[in-house]
C-alpha positions as CSV (number, residue, x, y, z in Angstrom):
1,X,0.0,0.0,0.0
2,X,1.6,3.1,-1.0
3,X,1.2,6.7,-2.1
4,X,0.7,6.1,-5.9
5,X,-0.4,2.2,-6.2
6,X,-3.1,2.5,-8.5
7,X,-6.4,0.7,-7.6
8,X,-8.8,-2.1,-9.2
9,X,-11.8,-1.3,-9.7
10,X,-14.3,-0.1,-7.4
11,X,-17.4,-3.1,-7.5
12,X,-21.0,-2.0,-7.1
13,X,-21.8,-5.2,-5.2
14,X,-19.2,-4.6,-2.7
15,X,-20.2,-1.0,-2.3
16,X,-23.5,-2.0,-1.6
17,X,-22.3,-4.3,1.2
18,X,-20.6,-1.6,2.7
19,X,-23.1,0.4,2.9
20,X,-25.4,-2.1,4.3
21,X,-22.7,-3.7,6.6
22,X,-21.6,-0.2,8.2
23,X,-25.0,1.2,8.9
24,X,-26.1,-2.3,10.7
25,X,-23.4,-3.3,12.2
26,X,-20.3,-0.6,12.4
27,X,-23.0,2.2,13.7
28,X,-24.2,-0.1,16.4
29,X,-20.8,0.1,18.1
30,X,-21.2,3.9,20.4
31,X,-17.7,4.4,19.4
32,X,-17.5,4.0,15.8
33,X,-20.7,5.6,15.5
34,X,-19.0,8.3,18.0
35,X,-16.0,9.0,15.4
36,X,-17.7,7.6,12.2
37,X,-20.8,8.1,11.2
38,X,-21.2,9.4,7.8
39,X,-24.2,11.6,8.8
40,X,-22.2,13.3,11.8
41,X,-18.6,13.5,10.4
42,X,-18.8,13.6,6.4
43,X,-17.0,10.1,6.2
44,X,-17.8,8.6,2.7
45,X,-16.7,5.4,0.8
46,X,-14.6,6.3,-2.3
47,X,-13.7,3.0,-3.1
48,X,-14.5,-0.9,-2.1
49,X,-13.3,-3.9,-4.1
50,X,-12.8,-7.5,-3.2
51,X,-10.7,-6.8,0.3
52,X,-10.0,-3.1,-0.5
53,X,-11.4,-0.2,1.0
54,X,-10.9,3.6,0.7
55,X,-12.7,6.3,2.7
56,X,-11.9,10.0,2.9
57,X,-13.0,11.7,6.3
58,X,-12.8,15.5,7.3
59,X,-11.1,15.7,10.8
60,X,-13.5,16.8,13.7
61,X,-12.7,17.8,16.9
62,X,-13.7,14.6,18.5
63,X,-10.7,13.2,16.4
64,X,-8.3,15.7,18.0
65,X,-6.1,15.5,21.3
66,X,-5.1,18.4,23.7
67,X,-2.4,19.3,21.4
68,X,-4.9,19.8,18.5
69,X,-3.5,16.8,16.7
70,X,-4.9,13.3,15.7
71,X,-5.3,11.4,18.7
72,X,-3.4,8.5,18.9
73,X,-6.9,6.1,20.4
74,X,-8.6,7.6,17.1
75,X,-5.6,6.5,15.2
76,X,-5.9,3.0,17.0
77,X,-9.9,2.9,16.2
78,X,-9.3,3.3,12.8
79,X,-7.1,0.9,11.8
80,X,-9.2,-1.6,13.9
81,X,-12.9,-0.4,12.0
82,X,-10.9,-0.1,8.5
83,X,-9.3,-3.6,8.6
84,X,-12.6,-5.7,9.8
85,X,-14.3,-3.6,6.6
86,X,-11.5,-5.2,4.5
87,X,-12.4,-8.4,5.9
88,X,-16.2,-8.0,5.1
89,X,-15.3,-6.6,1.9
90,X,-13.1,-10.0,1.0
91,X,-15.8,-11.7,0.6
92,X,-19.7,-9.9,1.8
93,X,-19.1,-11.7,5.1
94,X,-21.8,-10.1,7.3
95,X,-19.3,-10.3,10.7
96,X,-15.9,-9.7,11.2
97,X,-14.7,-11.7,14.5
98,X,-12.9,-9.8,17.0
99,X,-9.2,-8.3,17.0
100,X,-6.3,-10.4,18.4
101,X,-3.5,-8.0,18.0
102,X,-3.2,-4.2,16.3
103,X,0.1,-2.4,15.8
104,X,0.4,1.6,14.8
105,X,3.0,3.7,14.4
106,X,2.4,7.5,14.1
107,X,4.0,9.0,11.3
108,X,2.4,12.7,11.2
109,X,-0.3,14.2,12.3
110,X,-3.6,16.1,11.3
111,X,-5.4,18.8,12.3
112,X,-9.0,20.4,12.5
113,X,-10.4,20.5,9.3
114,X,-8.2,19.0,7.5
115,X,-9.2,16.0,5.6
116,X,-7.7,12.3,5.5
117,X,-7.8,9.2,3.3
118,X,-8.1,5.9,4.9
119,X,-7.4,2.5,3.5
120,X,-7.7,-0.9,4.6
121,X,-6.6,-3.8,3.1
122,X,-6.4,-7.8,3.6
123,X,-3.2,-9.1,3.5
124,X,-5.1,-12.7,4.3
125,X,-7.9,-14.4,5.1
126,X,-7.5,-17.8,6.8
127,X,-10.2,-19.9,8.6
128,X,-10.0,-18.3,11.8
129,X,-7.6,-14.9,11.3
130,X,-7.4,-12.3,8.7
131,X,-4.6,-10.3,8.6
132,X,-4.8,-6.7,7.4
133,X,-3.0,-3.4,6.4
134,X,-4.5,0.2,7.0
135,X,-2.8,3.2,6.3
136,X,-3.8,6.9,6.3
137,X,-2.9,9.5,4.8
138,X,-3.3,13.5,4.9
139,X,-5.2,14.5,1.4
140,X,-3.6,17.6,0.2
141,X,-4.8,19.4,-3.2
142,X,-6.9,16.2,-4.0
143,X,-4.6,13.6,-3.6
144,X,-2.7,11.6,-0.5
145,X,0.0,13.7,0.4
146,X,2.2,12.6,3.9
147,X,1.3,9.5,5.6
148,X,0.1,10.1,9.1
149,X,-0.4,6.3,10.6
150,X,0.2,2.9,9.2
151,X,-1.6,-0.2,11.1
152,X,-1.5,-3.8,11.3
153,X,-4.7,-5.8,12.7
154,X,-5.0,-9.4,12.9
């Protein structure tokens, strides 16, 4: 996953999933609903393909710490909401499991107002684990510009 790796195709079906699978199940959960709901924080879905997704969200204050920057829990709630949507997006699962182990290191930072692009991506799906990549990245003029986290999440 990097800067200028082009994507496939975004697929119809899988958006559709998405769509279904983050207002039934992602919204359910206070905190993801909390930090991303599409109707409270502008997050939208720019992208979903067989284990891909790609989402662009405007930073809110709820996202911030003291210092004004990207908290680092945010940070950690990301990469573990973007990775189970890579998992459902493998295949239309309709449930994700639960996380065994996430790793993020904090590249940069963001700050209010400022909008970033999240992806999550499957790195493999075995019977019982998934393994996943998630990476964000400041948008500036349009495109991904610095990286602010990467993740891990199995």
């Amino acid at each position: 996953m990097s800067t200028q790796q082009p994507l496939p195709a975004s697929d119809p079906t899988t958006e559709a999933h998405f769509t279904d699978y983050h207002a039934t199940r992602c919204l359910a959960s206070p905190l993801y609903a909390f930090l991303l709901s599409p109707a409270e924080h502008g997050l939208r879905l720019t992208h979903a393909s067989r284990g891909r997704v790609v989402f662009r969200l405007p930073v809110a204050a709820c996202h911030l710490n003291a210092a004004g920057g990207l908290h680092g829990s945010v940070s950690a709630t990301i990469v573990d909401w973007a990775g189970g949507l890579a998992v459902a997006a493998w295949d239309l699962r309709g449930g994700t499991g639960v996380s065994v182990d996430i790793h993020v290191s904090y590249v940069s930072s963001v700050r209010l107002g400022e909008e970033v692009e999240i992806e999550g991506s499957v790195d493999k799906v075995g019977g019982s684990l998934a393994f996943t990549t998630v990476g964000v990245w400041k948008v500036e003029e349009g495109r991904r510009g610095a990286v602010v986290i990467t993740g891990r999440h199995t």
